[in-house]
C-alpha positions as CSV (number, residue, x, y, z in Angstrom):
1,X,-41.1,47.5,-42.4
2,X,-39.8,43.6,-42.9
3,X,-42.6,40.8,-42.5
4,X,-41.3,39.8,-39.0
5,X,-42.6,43.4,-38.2
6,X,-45.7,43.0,-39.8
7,X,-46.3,40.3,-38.2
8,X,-45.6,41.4,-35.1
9,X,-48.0,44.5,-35.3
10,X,-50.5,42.2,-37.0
11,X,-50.6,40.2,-33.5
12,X,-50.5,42.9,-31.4
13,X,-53.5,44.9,-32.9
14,X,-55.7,41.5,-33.9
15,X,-54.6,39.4,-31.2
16,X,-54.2,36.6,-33.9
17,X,-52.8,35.6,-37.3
18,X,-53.1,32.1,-39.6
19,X,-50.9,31.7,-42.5
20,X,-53.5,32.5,-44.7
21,X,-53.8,35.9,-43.2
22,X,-50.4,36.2,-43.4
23,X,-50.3,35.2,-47.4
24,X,-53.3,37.5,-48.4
25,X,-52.1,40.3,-46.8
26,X,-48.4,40.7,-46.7
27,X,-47.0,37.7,-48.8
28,X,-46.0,35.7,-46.0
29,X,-45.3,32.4,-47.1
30,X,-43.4,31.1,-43.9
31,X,-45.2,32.0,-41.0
32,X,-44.3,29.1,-38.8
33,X,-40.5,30.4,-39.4
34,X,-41.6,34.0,-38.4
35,X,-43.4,32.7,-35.1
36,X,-40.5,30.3,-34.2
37,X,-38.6,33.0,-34.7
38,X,-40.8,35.3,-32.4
39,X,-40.5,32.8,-29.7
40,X,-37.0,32.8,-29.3
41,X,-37.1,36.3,-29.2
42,X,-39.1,36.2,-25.9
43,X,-42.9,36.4,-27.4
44,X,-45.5,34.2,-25.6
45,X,-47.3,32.7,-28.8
46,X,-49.6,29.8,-28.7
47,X,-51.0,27.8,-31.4
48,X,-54.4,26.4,-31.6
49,X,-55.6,24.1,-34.0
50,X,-58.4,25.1,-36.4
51,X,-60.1,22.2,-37.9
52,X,-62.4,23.1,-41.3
53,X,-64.0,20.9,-43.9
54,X,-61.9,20.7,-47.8
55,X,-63.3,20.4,-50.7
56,X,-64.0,16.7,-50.7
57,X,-65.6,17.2,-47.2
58,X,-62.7,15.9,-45.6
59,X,-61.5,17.5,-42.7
60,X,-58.3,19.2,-42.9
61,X,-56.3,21.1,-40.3
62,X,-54.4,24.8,-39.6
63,X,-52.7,26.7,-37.2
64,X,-54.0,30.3,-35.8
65,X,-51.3,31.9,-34.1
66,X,-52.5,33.8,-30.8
67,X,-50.6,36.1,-28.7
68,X,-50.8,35.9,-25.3
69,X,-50.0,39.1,-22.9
C-alpha cells in the first residue's frame, strides 16, 4: 500500500487527518500534495483551520483535512 492509499483509508475510517497524523503514523511528509492530489481525483475534501498555542504562547495555525461524503 503507497501513502496516497493510506491516506485514503485513513480518511475514510477516521473521517479526518492533519499532517501530523500523517508524519507519526505513516511518514507522510507532504500531505497537502496527497490531498491536492485526492481532489483532482474526484474526493470532496475540506480543510478547516485548527488554531493552537506554540511554545512561546503564540498562536500558530494547521490544517485538518476532513472528508466529506
Amino acid at each position: 500500500m503507497n501513502k496516497t492509499q493510506k491516506v485514503i483509508e485513513h480518511l475514510k475510517t477516521k473521517k479526518s487527518i492533519t499532517s501530523w497524523d500523517a508524519i507519526q503514523l505513516y511518514r507522510v511528509t507532504r500531505l497537502s500534495a496527497i490531498i491536492f492530489n485526492l481532489r483532482k481525483r474526484g474526493m470532496n475534501i475540506r480543510t478547516r483551520e485548527r488554531a493552537f498555542k506554540d511554545v512561546n504562547n503564540d498562536t500558530s495555525y494547521y490544517a485538518e483535512y476532513i472528508l466529506e461524503e
